[in-house]
mmCIF file as Biopython writes it, N, C-alpha, C and O atoms, coordinates in Angstrom:
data_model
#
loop_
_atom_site.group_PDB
_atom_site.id
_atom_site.type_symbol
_atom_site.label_atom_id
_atom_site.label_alt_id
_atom_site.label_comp_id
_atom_site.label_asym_id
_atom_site.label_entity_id
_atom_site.label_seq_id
_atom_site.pdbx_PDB_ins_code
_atom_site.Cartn_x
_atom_site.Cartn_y
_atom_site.Cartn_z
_atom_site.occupancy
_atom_site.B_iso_or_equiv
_atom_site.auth_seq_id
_atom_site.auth_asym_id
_atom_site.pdbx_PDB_model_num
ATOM 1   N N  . UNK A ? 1  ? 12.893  19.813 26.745  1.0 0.0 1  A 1 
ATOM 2   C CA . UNK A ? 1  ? 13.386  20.777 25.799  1.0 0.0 1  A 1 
ATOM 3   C C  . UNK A ? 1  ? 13.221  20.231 24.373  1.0 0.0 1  A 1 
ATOM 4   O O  . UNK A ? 1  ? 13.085  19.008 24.333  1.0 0.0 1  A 1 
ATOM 5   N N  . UNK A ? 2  ? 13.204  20.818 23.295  1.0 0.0 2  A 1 
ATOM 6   C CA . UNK A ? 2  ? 12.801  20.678 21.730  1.0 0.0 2  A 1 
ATOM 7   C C  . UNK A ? 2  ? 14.179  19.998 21.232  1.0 0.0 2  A 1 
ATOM 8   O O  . UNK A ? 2  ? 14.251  19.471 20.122  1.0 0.0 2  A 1 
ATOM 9   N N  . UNK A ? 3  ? 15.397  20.052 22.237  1.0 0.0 3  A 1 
ATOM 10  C CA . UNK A ? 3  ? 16.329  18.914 21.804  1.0 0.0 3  A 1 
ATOM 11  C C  . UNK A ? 3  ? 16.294  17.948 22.055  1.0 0.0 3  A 1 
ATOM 12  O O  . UNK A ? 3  ? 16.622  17.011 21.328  1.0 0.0 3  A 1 
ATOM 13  N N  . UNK A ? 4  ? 16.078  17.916 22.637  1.0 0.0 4  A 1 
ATOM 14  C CA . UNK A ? 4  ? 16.234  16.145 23.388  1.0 0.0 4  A 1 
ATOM 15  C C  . UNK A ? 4  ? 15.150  15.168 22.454  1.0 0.0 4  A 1 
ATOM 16  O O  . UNK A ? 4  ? 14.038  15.617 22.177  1.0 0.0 4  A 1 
ATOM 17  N N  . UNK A ? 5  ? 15.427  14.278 22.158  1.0 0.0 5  A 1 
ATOM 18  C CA . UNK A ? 5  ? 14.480  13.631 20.662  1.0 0.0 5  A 1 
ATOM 19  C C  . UNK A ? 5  ? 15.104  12.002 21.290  1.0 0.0 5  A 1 
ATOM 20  O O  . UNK A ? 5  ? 16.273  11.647 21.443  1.0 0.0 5  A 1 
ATOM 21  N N  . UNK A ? 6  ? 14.074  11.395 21.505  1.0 0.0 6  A 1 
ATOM 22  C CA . UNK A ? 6  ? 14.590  10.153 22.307  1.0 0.0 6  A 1 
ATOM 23  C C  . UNK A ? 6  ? 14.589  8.700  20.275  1.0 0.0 6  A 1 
ATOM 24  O O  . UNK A ? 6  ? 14.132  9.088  19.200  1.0 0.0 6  A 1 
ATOM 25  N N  . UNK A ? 7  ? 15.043  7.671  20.441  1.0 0.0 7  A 1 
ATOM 26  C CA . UNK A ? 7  ? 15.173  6.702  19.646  1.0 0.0 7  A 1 
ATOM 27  C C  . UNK A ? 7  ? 13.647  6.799  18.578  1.0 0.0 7  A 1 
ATOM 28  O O  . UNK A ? 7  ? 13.489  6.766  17.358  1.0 0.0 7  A 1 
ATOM 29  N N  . UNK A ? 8  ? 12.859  6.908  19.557  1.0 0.0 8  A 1 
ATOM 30  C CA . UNK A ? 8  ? 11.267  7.324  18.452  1.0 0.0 8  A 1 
ATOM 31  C C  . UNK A ? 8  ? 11.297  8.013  17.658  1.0 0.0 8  A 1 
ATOM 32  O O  . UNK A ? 8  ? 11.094  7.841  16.456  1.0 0.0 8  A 1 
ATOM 33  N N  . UNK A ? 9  ? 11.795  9.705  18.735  1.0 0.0 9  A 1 
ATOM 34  C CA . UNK A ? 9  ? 11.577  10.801 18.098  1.0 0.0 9  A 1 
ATOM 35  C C  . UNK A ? 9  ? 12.284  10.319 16.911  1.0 0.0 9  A 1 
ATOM 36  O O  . UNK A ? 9  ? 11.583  9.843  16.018  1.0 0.0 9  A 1 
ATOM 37  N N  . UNK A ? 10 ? 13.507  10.359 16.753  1.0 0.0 10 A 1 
ATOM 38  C CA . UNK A ? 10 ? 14.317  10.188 15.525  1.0 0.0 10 A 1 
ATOM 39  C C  . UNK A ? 10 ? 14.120  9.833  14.297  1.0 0.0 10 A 1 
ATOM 40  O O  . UNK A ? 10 ? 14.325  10.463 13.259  1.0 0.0 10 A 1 
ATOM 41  N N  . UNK A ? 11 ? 13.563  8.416  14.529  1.0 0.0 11 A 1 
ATOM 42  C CA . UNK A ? 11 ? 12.611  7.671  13.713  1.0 0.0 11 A 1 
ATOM 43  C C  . UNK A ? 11 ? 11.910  8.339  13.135  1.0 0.0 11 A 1 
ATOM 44  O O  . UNK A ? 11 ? 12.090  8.606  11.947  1.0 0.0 11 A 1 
ATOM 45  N N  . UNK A ? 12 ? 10.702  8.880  14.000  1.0 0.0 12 A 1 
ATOM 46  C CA . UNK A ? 12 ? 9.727   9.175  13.121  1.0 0.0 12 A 1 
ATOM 47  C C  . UNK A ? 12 ? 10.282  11.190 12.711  1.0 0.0 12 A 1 
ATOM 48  O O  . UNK A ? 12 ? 9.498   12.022 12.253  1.0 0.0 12 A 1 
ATOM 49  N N  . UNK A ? 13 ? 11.178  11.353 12.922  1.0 0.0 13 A 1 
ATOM 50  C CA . UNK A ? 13 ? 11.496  12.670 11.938  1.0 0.0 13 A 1 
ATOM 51  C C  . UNK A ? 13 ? 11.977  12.097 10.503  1.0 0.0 13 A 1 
ATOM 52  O O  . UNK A ? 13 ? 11.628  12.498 9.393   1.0 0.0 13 A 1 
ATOM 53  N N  . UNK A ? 14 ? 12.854  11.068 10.820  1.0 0.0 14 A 1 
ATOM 54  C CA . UNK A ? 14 ? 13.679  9.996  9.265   1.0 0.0 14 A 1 
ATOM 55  C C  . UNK A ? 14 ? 12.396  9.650  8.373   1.0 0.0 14 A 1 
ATOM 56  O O  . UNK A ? 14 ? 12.537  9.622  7.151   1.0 0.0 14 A 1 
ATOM 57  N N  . UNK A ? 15 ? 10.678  9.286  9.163   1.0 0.0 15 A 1 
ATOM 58  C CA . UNK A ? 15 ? 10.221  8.750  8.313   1.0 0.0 15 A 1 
ATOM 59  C C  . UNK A ? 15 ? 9.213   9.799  7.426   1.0 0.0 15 A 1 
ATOM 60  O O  . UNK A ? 15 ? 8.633   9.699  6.345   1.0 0.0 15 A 1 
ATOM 61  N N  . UNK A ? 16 ? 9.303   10.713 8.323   1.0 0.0 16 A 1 
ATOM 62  C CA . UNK A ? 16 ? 8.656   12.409 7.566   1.0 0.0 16 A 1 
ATOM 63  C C  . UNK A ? 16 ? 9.237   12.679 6.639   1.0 0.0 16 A 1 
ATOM 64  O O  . UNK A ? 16 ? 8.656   12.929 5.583   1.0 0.0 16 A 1 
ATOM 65  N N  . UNK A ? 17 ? 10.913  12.716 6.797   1.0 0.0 17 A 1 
ATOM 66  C CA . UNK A ? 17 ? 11.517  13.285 5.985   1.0 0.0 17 A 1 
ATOM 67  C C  . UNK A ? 17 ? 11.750  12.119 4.924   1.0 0.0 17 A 1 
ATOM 68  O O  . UNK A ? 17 ? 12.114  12.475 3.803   1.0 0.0 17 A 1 
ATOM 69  N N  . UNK A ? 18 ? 11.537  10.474 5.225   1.0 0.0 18 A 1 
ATOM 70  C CA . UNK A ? 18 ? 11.689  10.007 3.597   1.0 0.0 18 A 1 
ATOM 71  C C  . UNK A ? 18 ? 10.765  10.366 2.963   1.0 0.0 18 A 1 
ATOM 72  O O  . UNK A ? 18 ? 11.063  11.045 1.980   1.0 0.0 18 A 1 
ATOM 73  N N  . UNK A ? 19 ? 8.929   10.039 3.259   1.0 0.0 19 A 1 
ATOM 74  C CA . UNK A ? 19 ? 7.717   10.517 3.165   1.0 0.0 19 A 1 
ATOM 75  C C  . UNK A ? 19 ? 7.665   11.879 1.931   1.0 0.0 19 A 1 
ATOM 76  O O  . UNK A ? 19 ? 7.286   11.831 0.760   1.0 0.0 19 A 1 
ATOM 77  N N  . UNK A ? 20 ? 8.285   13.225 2.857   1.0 0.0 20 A 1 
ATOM 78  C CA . UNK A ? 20 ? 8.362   14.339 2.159   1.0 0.0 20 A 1 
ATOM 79  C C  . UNK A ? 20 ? 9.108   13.736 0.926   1.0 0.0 20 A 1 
ATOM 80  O O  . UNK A ? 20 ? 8.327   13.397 0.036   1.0 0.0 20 A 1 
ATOM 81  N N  . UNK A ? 21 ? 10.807  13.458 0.580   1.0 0.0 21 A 1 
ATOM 82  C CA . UNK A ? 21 ? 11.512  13.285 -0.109  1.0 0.0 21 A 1 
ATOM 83  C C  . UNK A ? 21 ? 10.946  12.509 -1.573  1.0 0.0 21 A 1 
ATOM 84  O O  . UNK A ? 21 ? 11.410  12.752 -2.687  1.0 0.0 21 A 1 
ATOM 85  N N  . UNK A ? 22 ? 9.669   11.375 -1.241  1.0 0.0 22 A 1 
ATOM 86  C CA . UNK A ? 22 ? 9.377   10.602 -2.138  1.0 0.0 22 A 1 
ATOM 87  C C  . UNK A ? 22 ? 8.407   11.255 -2.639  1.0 0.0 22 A 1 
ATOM 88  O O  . UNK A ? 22 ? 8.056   11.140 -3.813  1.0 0.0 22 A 1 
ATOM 89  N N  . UNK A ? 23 ? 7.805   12.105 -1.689  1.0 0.0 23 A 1 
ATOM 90  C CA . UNK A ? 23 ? 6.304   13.349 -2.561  1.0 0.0 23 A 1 
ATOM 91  C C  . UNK A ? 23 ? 7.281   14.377 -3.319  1.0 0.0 23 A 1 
ATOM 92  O O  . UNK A ? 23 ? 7.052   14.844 -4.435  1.0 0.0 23 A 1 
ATOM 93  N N  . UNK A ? 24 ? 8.133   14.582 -2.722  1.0 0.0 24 A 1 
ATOM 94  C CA . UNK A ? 24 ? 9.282   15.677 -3.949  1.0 0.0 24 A 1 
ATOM 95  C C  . UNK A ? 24 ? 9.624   15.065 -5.428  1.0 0.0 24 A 1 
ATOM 96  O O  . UNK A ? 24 ? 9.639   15.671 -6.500  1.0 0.0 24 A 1 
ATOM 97  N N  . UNK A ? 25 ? 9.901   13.650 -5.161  1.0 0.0 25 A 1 
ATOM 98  C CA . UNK A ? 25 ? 11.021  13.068 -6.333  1.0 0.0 25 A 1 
ATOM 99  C C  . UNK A ? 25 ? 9.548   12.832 -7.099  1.0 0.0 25 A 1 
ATOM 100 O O  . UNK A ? 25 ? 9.354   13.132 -8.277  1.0 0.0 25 A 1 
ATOM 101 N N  . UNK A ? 26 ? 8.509   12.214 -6.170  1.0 0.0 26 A 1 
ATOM 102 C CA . UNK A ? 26 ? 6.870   11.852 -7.472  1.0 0.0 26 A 1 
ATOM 103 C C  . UNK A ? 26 ? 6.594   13.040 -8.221  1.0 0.0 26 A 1 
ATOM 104 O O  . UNK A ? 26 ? 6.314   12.910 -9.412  1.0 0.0 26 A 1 
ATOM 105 N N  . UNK A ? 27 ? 6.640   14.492 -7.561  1.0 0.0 27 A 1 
ATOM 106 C CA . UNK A ? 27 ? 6.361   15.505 -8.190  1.0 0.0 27 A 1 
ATOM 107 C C  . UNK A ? 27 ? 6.911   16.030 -8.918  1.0 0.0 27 A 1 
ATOM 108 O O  . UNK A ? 27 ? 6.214   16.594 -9.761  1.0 0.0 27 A 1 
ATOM 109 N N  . UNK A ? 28 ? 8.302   16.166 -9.048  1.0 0.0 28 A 1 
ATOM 110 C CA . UNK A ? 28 ? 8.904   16.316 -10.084 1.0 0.0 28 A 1 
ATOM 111 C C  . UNK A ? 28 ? 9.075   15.548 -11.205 1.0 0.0 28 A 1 
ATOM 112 O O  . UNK A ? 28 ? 9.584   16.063 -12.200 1.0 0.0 28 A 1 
ATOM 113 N N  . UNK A ? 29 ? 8.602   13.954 -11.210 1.0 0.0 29 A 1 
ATOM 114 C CA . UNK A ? 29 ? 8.293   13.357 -12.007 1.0 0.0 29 A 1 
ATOM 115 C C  . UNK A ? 29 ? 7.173   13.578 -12.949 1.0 0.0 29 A 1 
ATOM 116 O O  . UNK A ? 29 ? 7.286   13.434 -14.167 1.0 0.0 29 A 1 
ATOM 117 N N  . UNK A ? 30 ? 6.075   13.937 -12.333 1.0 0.0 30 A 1 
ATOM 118 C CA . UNK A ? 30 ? 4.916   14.596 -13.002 1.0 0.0 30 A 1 
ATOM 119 C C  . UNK A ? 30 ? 5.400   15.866 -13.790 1.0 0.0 30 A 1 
ATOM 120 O O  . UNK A ? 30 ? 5.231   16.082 -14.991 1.0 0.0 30 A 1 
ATOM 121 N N  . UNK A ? 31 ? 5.971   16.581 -12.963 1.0 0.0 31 A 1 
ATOM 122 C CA . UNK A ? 31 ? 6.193   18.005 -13.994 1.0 0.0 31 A 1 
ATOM 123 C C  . UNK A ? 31 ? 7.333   17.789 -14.982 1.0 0.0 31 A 1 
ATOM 124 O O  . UNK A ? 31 ? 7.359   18.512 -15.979 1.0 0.0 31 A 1 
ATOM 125 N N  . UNK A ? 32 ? 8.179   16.964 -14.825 1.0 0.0 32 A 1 
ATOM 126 C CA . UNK A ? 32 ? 9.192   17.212 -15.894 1.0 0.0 32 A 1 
ATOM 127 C C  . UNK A ? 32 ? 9.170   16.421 -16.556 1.0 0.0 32 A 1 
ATOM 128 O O  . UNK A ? 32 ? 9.842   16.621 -17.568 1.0 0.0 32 A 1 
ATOM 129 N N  . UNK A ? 33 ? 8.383   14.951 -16.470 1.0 0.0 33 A 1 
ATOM 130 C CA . UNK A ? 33 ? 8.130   14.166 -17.195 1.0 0.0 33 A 1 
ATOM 131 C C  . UNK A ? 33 ? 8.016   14.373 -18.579 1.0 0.0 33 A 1 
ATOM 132 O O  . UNK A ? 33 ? 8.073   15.567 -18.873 1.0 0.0 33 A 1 
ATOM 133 N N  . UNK A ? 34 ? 7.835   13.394 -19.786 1.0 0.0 34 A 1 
ATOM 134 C CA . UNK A ? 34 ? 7.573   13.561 -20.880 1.0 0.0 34 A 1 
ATOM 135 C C  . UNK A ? 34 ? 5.959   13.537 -21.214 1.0 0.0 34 A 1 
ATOM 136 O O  . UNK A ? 34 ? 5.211   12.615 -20.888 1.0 0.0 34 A 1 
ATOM 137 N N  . UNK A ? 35 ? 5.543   14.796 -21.967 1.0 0.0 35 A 1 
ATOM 138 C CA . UNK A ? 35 ? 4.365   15.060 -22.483 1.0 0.0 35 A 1 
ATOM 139 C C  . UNK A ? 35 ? 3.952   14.916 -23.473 1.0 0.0 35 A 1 
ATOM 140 O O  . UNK A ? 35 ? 2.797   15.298 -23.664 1.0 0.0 35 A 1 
ATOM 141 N N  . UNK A ? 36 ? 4.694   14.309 -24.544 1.0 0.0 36 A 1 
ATOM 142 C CA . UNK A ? 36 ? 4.380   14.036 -25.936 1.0 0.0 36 A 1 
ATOM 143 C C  . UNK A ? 36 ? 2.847   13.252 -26.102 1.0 0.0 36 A 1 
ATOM 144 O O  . UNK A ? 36 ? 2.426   12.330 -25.404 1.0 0.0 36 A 1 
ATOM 145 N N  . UNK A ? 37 ? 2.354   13.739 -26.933 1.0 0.0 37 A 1 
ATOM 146 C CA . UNK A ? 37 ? 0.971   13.764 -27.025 1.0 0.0 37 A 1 
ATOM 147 C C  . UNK A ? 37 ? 1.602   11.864 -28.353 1.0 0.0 37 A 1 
ATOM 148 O O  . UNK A ? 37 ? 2.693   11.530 -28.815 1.0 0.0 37 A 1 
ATOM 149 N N  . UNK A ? 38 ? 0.382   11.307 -28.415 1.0 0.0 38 A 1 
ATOM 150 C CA . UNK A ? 38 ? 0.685   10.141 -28.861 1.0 0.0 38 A 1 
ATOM 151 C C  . UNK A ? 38 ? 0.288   10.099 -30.594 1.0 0.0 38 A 1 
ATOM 152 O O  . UNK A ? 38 ? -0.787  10.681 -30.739 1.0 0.0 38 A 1 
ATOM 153 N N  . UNK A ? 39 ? 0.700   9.713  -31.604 1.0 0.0 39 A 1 
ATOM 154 C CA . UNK A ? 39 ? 0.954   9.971  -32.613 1.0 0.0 39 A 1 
ATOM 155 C C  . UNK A ? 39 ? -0.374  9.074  -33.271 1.0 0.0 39 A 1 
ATOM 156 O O  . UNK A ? 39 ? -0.236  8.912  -34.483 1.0 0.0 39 A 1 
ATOM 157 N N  . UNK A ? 40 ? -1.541  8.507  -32.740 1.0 0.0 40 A 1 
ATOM 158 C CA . UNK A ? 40 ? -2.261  7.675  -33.451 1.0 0.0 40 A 1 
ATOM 159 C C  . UNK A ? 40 ? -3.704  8.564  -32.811 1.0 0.0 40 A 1 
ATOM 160 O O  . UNK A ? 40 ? -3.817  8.894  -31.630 1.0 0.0 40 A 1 
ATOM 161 N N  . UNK A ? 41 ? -4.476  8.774  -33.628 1.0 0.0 41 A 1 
ATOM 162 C CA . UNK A ? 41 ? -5.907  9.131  -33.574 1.0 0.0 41 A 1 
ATOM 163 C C  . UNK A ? 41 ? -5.427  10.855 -33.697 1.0 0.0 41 A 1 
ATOM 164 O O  . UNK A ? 41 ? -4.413  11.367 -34.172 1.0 0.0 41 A 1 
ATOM 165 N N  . UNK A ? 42 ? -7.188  11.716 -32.750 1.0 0.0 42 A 1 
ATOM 166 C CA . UNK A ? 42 ? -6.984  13.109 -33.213 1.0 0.0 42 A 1 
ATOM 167 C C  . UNK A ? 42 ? -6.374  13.463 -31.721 1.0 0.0 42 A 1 
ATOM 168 O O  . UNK A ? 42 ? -6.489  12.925 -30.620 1.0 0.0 42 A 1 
ATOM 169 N N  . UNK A ? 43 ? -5.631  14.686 -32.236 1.0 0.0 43 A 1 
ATOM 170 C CA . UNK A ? 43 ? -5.353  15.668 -31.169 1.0 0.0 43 A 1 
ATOM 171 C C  . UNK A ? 43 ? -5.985  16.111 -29.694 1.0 0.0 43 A 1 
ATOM 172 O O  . UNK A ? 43 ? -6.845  16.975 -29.523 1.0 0.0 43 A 1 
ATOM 173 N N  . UNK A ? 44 ? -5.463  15.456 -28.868 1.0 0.0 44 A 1 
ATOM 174 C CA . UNK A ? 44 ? -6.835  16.018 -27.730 1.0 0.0 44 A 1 
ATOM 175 C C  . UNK A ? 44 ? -5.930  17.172 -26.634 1.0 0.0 44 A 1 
ATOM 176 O O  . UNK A ? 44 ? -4.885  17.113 -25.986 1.0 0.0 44 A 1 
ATOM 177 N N  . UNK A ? 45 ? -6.522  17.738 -26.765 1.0 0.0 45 A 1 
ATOM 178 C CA . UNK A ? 45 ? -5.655  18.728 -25.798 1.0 0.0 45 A 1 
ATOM 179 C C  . UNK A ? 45 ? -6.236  19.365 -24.277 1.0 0.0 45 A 1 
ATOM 180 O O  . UNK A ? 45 ? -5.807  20.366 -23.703 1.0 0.0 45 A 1 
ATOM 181 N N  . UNK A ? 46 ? -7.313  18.480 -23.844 1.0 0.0 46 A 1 
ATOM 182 C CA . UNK A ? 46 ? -7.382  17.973 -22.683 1.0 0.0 46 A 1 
ATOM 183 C C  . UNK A ? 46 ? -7.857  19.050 -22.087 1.0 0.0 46 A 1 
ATOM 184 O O  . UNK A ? 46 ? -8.732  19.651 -22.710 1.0 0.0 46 A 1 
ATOM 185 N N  . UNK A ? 47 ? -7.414  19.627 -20.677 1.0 0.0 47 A 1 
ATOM 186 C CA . UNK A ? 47 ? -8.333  20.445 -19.925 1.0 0.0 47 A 1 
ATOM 187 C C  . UNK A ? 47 ? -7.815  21.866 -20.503 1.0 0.0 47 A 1 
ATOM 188 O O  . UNK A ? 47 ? -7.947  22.886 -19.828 1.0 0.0 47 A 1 
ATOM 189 N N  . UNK A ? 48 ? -7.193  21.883 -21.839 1.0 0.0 48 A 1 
ATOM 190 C CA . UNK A ? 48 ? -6.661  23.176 -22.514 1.0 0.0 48 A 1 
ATOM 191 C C  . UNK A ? 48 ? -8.128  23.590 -23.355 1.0 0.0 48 A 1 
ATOM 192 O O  . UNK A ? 48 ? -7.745  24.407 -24.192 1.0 0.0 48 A 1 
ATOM 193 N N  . UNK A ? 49 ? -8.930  23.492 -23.444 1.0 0.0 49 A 1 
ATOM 194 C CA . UNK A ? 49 ? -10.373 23.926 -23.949 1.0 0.0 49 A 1 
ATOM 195 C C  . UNK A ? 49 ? -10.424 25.262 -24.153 1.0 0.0 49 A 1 
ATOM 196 O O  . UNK A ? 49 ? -10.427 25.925 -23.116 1.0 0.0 49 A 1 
ATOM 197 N N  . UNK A ? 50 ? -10.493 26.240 -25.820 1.0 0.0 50 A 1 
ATOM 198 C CA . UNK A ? 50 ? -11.084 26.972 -25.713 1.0 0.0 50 A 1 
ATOM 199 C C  . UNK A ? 50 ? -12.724 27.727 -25.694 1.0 0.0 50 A 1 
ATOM 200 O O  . UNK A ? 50 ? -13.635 27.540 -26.501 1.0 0.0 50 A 1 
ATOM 201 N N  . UNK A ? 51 ? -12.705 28.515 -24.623 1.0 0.0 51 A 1 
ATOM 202 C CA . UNK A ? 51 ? -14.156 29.110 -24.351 1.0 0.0 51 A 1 
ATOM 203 C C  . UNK A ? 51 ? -14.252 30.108 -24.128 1.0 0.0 51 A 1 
ATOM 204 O O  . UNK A ? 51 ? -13.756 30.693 -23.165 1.0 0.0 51 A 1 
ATOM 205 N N  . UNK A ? 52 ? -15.335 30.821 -25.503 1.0 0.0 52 A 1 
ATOM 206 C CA . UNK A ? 52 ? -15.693 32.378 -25.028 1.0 0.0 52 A 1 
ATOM 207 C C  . UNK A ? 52 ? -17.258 32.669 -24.231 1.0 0.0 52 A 1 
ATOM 208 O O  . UNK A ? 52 ? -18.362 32.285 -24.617 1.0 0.0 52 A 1 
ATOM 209 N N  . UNK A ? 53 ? -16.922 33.477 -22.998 1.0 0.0 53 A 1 
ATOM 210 C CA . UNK A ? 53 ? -18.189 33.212 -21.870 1.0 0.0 53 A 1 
ATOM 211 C C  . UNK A ? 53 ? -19.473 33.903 -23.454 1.0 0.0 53 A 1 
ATOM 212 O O  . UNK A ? 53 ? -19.143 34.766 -24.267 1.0 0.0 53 A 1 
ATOM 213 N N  . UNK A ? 54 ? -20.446 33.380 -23.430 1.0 0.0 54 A 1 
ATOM 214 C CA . UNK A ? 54 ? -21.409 33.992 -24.086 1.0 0.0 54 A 1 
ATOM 215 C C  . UNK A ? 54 ? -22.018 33.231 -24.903 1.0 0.0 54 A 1 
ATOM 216 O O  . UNK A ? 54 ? -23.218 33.169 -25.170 1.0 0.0 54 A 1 
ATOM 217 N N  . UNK A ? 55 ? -21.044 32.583 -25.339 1.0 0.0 55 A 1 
ATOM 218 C CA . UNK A ? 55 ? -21.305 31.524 -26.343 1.0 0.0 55 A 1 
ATOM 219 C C  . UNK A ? 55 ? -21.526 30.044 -25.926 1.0 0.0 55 A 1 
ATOM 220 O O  . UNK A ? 55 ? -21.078 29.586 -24.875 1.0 0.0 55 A 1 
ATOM 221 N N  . UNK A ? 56 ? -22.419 29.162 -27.038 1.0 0.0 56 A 1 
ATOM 222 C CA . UNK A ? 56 ? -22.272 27.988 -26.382 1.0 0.0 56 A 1 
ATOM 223 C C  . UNK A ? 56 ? -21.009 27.113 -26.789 1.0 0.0 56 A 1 
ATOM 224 O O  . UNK A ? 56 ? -20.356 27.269 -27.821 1.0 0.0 56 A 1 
ATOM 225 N N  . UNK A ? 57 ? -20.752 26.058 -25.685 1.0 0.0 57 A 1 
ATOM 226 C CA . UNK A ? 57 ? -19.669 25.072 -25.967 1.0 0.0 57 A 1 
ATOM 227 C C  . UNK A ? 57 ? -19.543 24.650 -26.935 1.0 0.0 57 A 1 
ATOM 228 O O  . UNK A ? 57 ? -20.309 24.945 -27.852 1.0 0.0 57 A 1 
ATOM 229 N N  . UNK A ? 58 ? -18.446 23.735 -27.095 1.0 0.0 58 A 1 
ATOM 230 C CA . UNK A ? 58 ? -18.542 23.456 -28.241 1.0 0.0 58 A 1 
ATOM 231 C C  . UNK A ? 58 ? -18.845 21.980 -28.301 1.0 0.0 58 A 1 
ATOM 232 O O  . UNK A ? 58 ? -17.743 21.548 -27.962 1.0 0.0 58 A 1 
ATOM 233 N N  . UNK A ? 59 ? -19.543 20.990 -28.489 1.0 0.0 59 A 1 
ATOM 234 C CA . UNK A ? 59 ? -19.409 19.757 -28.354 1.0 0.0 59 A 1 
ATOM 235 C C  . UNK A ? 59 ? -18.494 18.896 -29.331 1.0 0.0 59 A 1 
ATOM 236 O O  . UNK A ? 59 ? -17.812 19.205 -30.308 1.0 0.0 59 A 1 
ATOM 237 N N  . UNK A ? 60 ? -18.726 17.812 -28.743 1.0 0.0 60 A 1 
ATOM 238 C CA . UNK A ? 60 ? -17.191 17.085 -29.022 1.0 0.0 60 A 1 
ATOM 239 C C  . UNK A ? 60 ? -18.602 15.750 -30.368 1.0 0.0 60 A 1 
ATOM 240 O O  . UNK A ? 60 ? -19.817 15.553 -30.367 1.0 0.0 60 A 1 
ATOM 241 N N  . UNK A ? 61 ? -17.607 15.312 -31.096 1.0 0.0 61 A 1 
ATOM 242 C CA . UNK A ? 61 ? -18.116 14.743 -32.060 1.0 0.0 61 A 1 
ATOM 243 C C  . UNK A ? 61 ? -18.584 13.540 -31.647 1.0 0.0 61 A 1 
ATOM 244 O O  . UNK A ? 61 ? -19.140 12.787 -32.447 1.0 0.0 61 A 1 
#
């Protein structure tokens, strides 16, 4: 039956669920983290690129 979960089973549900828990706490680290862009050189604003289809890119200096 889907209850019965012997000394293994247990285990390895505890180690899924730390597993999951530490991919939760990393990910929310990424998203809520601090984004402050760094105060020395130019502005880069990264995979935020504007582009109108038709035209060519724009290259970078």
């Amino acid at each position: 039956m889907a209850g019965d979960v012997g000394p293994g089973g247990a285990r390895e549900v505890l180690l899924v669920l730390a597993v999951a828990g530490a991919g939760l706490a990393l990910a929310a680290v990424a998203a809520f983290g601090p984004w402050q862009p760094s105060d020395d050189g130019p502005q880069d604003r990264g995979a935020a690129r504007s582009f109108t289809p038709g035209m060519s890119a724009p290259h970078a200096p």
